[in-house]
Biopython code that builds the backbone (N, CA, C, O; Angstrom):
import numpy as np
from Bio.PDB.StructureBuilder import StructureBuilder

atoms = [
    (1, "UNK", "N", (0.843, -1.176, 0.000)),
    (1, "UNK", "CA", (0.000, 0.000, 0.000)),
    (1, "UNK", "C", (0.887, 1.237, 0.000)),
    (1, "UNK", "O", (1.900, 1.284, 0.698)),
    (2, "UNK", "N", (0.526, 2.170, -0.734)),
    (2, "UNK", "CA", (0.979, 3.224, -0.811)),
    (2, "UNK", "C", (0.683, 4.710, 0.464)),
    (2, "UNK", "O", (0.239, 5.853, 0.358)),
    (3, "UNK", "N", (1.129, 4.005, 1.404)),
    (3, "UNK", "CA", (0.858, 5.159, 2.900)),
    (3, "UNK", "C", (0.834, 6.442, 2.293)),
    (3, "UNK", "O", (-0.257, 6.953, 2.042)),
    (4, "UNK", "N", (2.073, 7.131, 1.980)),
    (4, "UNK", "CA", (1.804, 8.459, 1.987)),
    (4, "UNK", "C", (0.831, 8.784, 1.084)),
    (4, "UNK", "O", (-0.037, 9.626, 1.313)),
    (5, "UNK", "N", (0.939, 8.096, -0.038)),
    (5, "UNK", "CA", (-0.254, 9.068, -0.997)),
    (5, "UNK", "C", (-1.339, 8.829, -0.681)),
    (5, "UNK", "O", (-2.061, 9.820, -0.790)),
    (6, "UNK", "N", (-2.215, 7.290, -0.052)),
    (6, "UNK", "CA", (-3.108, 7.882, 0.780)),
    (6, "UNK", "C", (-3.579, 8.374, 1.776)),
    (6, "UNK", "O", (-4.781, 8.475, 2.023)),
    (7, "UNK", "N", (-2.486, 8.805, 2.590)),
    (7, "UNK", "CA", (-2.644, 9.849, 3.810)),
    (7, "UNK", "C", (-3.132, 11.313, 3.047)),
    (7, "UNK", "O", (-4.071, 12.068, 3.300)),
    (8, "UNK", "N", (-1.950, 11.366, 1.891)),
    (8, "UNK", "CA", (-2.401, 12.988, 1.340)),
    (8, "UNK", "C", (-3.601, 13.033, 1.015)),
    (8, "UNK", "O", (-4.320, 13.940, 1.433)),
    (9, "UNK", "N", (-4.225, 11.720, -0.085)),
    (9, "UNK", "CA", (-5.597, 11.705, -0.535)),
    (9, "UNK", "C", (-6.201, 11.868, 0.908)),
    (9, "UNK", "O", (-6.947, 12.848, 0.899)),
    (10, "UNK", "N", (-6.155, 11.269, 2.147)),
    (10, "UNK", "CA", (-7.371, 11.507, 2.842)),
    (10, "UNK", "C", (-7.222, 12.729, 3.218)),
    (10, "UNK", "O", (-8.273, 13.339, 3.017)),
    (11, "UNK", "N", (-6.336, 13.449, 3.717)),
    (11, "UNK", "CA", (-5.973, 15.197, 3.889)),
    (11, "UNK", "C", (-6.867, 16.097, 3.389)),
    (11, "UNK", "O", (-7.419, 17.024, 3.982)),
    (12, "UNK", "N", (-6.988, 15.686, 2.026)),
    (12, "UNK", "CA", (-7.462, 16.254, 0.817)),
    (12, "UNK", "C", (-8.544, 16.382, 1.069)),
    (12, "UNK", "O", (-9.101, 17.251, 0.398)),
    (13, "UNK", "N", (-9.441, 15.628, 2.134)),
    (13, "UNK", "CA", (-10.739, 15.115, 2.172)),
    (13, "UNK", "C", (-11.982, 16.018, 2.525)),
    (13, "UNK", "O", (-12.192, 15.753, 3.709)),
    (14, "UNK", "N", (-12.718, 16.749, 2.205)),
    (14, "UNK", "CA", (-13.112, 17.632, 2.799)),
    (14, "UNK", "C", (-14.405, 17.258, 4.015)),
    (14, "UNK", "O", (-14.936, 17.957, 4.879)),
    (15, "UNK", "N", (-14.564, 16.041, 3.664)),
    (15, "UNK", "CA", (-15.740, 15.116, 4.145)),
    (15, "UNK", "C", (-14.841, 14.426, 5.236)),
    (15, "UNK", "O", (-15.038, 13.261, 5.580)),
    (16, "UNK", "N", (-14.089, 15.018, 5.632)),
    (16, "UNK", "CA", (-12.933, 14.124, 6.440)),
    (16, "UNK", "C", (-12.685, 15.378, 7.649)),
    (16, "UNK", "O", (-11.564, 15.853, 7.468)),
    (17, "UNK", "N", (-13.582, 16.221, 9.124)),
    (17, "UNK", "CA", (-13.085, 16.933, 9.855)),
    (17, "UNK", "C", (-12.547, 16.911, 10.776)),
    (17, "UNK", "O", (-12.209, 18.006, 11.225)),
    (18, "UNK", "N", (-12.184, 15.679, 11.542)),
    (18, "UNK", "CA", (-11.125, 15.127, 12.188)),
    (18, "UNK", "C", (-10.219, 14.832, 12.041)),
    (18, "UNK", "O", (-9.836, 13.776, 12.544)),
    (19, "UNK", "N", (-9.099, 15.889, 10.998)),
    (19, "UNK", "CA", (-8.073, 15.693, 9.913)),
    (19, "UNK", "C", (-7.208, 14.217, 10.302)),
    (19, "UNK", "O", (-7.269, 13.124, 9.740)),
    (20, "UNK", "N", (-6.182, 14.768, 11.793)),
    (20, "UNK", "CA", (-5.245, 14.062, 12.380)),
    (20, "UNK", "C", (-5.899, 12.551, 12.989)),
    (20, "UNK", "O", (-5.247, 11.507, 13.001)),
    (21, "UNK", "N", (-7.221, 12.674, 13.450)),
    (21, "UNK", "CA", (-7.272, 11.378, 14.070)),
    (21, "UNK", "C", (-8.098, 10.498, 12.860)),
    (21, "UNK", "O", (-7.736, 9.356, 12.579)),
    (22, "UNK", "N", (-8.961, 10.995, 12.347)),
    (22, "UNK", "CA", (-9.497, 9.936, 10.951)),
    (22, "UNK", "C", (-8.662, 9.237, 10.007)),
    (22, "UNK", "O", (-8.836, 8.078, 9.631)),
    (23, "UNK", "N", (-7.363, 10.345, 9.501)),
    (23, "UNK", "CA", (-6.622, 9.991, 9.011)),
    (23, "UNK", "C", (-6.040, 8.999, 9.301)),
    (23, "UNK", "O", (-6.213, 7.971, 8.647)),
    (24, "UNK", "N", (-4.940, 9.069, 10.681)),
    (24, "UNK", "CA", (-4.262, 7.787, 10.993)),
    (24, "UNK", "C", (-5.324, 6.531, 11.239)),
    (24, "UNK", "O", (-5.012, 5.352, 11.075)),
    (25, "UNK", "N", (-6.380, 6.905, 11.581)),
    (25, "UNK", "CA", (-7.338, 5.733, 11.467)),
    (25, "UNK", "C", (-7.597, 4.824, 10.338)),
    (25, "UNK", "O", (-7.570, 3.601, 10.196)),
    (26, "UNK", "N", (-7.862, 5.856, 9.567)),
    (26, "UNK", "CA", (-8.216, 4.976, 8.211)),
    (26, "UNK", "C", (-6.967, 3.800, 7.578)),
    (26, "UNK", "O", (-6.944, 2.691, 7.043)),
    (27, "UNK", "N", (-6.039, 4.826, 8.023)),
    (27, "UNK", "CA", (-4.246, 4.159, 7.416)),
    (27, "UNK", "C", (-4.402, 3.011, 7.882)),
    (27, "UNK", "O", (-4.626, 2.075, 7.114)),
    (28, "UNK", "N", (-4.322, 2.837, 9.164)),
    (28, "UNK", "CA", (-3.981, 1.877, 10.118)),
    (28, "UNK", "C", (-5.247, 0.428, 9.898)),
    (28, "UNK", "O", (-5.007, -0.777, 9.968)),
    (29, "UNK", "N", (-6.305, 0.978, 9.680)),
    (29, "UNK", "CA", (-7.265, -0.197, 9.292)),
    (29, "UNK", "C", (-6.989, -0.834, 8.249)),
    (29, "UNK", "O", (-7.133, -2.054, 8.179)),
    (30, "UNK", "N", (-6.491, -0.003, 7.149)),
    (30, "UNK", "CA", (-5.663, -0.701, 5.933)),
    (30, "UNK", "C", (-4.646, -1.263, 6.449)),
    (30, "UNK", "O", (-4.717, -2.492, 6.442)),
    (31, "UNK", "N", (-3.818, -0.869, 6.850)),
    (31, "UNK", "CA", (-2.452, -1.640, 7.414)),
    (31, "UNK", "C", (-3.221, -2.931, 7.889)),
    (31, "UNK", "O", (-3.183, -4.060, 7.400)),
    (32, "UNK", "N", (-3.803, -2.544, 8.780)),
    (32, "UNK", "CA", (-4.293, -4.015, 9.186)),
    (32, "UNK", "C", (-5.015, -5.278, 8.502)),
    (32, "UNK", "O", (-5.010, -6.494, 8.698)),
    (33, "UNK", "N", (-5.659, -4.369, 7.575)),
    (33, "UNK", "CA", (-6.490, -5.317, 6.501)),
    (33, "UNK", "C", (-5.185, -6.078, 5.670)),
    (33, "UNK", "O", (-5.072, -7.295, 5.524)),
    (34, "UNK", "N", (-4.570, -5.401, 5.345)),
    (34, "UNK", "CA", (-3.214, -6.334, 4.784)),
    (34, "UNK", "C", (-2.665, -6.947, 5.747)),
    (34, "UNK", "O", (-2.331, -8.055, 5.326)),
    (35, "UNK", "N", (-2.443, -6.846, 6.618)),
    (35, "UNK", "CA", (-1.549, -7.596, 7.306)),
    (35, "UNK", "C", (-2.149, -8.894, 7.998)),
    (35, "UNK", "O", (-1.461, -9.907, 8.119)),
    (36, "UNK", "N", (-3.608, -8.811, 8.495)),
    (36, "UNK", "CA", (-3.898, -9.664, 9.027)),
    (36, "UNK", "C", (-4.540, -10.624, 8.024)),
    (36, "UNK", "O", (-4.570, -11.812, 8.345)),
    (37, "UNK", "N", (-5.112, -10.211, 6.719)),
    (37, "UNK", "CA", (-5.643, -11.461, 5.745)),
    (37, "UNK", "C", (-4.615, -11.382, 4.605)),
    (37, "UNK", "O", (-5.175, -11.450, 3.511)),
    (38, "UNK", "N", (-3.138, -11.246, 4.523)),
    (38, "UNK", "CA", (-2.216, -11.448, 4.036)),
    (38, "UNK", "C", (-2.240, -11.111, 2.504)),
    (38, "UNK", "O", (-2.067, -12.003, 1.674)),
    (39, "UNK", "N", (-2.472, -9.722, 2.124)),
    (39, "UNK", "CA", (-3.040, -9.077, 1.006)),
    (39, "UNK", "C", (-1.991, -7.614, 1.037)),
    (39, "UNK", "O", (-1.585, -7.154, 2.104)),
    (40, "UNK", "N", (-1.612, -6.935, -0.463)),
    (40, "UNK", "CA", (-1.527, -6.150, -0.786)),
    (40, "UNK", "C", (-2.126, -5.788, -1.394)),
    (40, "UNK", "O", (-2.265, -6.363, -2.473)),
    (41, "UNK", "N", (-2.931, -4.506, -1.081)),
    (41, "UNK", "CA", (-3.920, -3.641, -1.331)),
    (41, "UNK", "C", (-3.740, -3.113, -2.813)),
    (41, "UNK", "O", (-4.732, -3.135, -3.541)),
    (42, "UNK", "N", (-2.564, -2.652, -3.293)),
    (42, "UNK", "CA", (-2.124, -2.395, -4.257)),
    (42, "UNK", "C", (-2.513, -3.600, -5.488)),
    (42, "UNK", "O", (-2.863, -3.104, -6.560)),
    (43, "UNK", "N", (-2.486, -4.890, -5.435)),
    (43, "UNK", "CA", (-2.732, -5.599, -6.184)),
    (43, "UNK", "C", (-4.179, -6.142, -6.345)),
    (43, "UNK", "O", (-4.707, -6.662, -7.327)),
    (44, "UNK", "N", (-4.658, -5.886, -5.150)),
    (44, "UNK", "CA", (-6.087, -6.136, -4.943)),
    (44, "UNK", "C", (-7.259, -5.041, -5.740)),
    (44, "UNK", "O", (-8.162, -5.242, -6.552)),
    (45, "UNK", "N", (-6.846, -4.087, -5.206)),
    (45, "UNK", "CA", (-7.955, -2.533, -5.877)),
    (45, "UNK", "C", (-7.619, -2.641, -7.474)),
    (45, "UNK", "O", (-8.583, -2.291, -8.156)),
    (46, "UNK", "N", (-6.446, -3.053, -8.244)),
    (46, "UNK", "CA", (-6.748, -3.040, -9.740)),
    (46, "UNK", "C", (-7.740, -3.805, -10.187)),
    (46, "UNK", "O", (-8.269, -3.517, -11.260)),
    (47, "UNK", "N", (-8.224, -5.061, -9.346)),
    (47, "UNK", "CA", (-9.221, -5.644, -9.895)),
    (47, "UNK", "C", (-10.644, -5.885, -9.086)),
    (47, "UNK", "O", (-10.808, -6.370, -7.966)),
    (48, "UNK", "N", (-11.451, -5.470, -9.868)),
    (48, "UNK", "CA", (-12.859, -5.561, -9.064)),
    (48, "UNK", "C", (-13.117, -6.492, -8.469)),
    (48, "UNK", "O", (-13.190, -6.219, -7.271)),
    (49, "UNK", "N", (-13.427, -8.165, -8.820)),
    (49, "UNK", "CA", (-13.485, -9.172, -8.700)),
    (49, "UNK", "C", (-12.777, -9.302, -7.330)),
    (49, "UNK", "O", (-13.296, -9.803, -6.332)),
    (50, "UNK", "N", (-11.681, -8.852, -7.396)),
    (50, "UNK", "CA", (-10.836, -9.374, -6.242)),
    (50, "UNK", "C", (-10.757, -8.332, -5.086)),
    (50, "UNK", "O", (-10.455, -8.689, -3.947)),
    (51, "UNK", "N", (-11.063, -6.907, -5.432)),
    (51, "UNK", "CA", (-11.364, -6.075, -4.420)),
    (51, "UNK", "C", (-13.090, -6.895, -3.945)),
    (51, "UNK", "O", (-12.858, -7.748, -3.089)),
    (52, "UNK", "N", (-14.006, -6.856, -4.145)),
    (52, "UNK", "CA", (-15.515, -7.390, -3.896)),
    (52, "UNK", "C", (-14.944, -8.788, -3.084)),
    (52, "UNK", "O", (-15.511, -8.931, -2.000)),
    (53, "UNK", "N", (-13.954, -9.824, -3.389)),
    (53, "UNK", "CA", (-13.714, -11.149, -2.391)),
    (53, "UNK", "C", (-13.019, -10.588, -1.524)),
    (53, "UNK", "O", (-12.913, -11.368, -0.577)),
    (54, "UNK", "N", (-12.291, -9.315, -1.264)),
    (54, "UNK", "CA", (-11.417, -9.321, -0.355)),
    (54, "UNK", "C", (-12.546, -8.566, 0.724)),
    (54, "UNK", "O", (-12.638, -8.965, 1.885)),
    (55, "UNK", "N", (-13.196, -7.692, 0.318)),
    (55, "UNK", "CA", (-14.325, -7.179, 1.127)),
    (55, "UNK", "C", (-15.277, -8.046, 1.942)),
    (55, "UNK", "O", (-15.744, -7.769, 3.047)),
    (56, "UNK", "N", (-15.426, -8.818, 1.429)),
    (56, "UNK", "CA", (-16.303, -10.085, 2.084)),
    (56, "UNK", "C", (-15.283, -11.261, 3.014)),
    (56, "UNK", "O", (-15.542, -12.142, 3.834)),
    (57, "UNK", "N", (-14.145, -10.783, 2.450)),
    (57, "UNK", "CA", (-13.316, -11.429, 3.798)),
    (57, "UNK", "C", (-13.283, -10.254, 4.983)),
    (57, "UNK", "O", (-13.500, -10.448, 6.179)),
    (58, "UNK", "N", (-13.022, -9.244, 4.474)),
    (58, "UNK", "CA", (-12.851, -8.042, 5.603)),
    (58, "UNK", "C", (-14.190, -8.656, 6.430)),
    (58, "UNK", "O", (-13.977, -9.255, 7.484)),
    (59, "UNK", "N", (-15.632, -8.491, 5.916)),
    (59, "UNK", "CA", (-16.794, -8.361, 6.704)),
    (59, "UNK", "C", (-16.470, -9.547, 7.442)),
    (59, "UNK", "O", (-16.237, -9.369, 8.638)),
    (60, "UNK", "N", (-16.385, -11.049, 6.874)),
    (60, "UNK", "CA", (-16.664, -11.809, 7.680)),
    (60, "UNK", "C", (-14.898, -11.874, 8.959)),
    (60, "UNK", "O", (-14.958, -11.938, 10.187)),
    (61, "UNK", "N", (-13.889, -11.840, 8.318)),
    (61, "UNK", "CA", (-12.855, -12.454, 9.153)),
    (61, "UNK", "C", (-12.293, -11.294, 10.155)),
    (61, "UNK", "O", (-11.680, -11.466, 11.209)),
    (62, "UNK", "N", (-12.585, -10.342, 9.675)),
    (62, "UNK", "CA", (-11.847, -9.115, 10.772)),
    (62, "UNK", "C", (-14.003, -8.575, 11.666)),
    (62, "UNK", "O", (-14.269, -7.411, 11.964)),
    (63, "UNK", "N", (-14.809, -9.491, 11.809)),
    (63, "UNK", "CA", (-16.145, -8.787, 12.019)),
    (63, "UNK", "C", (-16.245, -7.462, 11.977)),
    (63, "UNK", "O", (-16.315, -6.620, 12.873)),
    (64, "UNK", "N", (-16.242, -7.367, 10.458)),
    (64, "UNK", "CA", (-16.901, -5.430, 10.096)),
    (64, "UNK", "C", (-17.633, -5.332, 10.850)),
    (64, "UNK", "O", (-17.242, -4.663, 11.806)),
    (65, "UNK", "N", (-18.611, -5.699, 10.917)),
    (65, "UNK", "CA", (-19.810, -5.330, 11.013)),
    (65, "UNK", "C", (-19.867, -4.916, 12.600)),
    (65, "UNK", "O", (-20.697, -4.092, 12.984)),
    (66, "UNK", "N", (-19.071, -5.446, 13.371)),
    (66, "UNK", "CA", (-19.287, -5.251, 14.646)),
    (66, "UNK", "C", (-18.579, -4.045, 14.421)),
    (66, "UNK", "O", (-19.473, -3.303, 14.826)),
    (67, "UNK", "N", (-17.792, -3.372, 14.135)),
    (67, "UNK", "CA", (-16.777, -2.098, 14.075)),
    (67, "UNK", "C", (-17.479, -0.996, 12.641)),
    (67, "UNK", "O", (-16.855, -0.061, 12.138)),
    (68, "UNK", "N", (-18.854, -1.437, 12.244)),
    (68, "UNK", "CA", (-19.562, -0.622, 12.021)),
    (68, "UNK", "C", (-19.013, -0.217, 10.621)),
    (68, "UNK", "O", (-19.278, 0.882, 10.133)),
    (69, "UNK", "N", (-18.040, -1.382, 9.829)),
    (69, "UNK", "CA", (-17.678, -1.327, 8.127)),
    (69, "UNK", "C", (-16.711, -0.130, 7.734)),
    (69, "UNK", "O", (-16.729, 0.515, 6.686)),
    (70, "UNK", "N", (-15.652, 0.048, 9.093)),
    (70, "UNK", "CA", (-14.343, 0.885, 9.001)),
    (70, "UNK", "C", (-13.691, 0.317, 8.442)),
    (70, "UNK", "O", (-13.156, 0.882, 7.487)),
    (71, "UNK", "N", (-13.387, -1.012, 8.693)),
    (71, "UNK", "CA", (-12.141, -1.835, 7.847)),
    (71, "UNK", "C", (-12.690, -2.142, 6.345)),
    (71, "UNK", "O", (-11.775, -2.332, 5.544)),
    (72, "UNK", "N", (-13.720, -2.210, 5.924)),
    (72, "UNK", "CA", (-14.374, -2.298, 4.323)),
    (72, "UNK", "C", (-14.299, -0.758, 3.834)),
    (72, "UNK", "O", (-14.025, -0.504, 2.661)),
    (73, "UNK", "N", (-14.627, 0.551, 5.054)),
    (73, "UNK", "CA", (-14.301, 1.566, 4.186)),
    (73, "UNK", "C", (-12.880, 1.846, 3.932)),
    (73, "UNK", "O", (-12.559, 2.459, 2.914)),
    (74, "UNK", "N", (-11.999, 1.439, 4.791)),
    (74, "UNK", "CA", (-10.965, 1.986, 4.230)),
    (74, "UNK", "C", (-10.573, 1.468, 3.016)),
    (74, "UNK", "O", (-10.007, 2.235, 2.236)),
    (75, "UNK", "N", (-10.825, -0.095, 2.581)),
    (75, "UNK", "CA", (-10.343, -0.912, 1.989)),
    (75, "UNK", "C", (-11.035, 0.320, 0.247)),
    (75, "UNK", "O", (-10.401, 0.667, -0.750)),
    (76, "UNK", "N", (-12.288, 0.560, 0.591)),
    (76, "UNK", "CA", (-12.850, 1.275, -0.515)),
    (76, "UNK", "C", (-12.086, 2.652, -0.409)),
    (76, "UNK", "O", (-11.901, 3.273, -1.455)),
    (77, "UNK", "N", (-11.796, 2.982, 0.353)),
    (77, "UNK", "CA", (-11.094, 4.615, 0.027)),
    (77, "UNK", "C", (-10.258, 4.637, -0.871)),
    (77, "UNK", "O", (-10.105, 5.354, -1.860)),
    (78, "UNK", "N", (-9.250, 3.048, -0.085)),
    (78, "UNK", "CA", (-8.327, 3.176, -1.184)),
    (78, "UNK", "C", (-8.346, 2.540, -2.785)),
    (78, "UNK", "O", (-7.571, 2.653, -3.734)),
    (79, "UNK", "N", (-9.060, 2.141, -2.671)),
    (79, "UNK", "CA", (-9.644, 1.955, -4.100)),
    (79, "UNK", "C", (-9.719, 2.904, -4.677)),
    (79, "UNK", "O", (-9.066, 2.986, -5.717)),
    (80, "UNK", "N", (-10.667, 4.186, -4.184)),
    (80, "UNK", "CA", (-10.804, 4.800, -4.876)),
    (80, "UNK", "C", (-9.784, 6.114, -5.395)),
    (80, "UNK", "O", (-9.950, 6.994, -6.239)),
    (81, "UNK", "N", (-8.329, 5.693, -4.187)),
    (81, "UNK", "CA", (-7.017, 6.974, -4.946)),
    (81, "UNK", "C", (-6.403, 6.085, -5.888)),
    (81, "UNK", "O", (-5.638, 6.554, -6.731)),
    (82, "UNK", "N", (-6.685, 4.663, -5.839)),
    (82, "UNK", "CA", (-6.242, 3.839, -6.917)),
    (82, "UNK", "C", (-6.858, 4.221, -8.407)),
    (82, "UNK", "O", (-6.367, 4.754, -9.402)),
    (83, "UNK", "N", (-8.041, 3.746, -8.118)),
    (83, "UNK", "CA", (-8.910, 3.849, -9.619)),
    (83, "UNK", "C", (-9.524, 5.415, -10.197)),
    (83, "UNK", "O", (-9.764, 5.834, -11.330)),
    (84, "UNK", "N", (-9.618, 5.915, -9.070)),
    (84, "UNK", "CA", (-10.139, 6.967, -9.580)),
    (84, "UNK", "C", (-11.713, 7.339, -9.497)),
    (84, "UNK", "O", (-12.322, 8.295, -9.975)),
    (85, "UNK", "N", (-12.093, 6.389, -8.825)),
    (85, "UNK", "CA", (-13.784, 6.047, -8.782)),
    (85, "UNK", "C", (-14.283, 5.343, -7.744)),
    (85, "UNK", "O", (-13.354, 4.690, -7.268)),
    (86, "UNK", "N", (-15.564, 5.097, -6.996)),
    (86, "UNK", "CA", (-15.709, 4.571, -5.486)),
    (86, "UNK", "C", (-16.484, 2.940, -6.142)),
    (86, "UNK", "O", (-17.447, 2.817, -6.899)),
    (87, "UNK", "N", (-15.574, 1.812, -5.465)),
    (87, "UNK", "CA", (-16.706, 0.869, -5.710)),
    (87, "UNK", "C", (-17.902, 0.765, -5.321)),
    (87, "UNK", "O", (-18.365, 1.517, -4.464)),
    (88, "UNK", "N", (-18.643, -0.263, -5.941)),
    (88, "UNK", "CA", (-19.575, -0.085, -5.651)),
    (88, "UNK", "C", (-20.505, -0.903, -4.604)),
    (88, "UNK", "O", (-19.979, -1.971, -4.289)),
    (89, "UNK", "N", (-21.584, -0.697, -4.075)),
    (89, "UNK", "CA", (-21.894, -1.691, -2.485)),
    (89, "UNK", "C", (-21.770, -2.889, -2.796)),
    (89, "UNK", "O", (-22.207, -3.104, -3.926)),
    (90, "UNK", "N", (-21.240, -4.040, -2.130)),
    (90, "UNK", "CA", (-21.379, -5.315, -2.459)),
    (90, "UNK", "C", (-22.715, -5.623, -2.748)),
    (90, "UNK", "O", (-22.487, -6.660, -3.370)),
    (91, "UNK", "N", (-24.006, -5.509, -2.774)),
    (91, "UNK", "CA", (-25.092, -5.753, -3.907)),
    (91, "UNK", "C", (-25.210, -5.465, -5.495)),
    (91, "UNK", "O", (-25.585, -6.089, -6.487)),
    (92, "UNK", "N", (-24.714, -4.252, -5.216)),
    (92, "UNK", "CA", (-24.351, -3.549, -6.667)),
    (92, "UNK", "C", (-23.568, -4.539, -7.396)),
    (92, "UNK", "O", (-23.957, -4.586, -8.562)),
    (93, "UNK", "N", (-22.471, -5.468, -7.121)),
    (93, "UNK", "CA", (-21.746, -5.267, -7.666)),
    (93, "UNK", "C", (-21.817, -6.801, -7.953)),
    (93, "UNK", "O", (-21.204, -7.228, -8.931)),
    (94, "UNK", "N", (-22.491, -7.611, -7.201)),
    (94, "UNK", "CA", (-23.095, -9.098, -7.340)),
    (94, "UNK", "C", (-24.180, -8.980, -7.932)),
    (94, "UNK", "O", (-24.656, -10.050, -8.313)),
    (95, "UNK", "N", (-24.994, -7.706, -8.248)),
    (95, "UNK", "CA", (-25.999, -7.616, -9.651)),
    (95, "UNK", "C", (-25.047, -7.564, -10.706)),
    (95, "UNK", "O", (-25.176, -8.443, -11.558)),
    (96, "UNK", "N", (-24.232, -6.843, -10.840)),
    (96, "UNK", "CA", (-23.326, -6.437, -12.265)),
    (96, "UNK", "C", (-22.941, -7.480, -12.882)),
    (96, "UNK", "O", (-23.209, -7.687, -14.066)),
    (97, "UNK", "N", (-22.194, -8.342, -12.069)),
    (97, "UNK", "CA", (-21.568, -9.441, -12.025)),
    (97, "UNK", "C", (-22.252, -10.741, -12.001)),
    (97, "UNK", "O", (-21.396, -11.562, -12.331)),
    (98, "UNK", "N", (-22.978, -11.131, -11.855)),
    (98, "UNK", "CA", (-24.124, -12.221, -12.184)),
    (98, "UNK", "C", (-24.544, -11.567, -13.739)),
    (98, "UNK", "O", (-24.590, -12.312, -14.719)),
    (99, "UNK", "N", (-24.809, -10.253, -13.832)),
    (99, "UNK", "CA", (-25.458, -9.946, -15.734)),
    (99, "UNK", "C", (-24.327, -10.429, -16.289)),
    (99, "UNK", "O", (-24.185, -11.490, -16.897)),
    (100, "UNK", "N", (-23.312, -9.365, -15.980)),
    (100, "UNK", "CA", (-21.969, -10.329, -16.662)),
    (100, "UNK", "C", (-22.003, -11.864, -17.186)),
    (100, "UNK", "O", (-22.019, -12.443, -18.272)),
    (101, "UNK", "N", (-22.005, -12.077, -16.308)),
    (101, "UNK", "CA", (-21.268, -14.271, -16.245)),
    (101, "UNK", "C", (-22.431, -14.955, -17.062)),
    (101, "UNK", "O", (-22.413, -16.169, -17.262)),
]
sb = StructureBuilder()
sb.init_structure("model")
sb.init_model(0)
sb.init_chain("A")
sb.init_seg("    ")
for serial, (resi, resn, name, xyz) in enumerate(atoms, 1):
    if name == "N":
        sb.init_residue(resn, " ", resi, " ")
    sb.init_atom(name, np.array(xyz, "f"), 0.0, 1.0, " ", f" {name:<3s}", serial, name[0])
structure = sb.get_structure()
């Protein structure tokens, strides 16, 4: 993962007013999302398919859901200084993808 540039992207954030503490938050949930389900983020966000399985590991193996889908947003933030664009909800994206196949 690319720390600094997405520290700057979240800086940038204007939807972001807890500059110093959101920030290192968000970092650090990524850090963790790689580290604990043994993933670079960087290789993951180029592909949809595999960003959408890694999300559904976040929910189930790190329990998002109990921590209220911090560790799935960060995982999407950084997606989106990757791609350029926000994925989309895991329903969205298991409709797309079923028309697809």
């Amino acid at each position: 993962m690319r720390e600094v540039e997405f520290k700057l992207y979240l800086e940038q954030d204007n939807a972001i007013t807890s500059k110093k503490k959101s920030v290192s938050s968000k970092v650090g949930k990524a850090l963790i999302v790689e580290r604990e389900l043994s993933v670079d983020l960087d290789e993951i966000v180029k592909d949809d398919e595999k960003t959408y399985h890694l999300l559904l590991a976040v929910k189930e193996k790190l329990n998002d859901e109990l921590y209220h889908g911090v560790y799935q947003n960060s995982v999407r933030r950084y997606y989106a200084i990757v791609n350029g664009k926000e994925f989309p909800t895991l329903k969205q994206f298991e409709r797309s993808y079923k028309k697809a196949t």
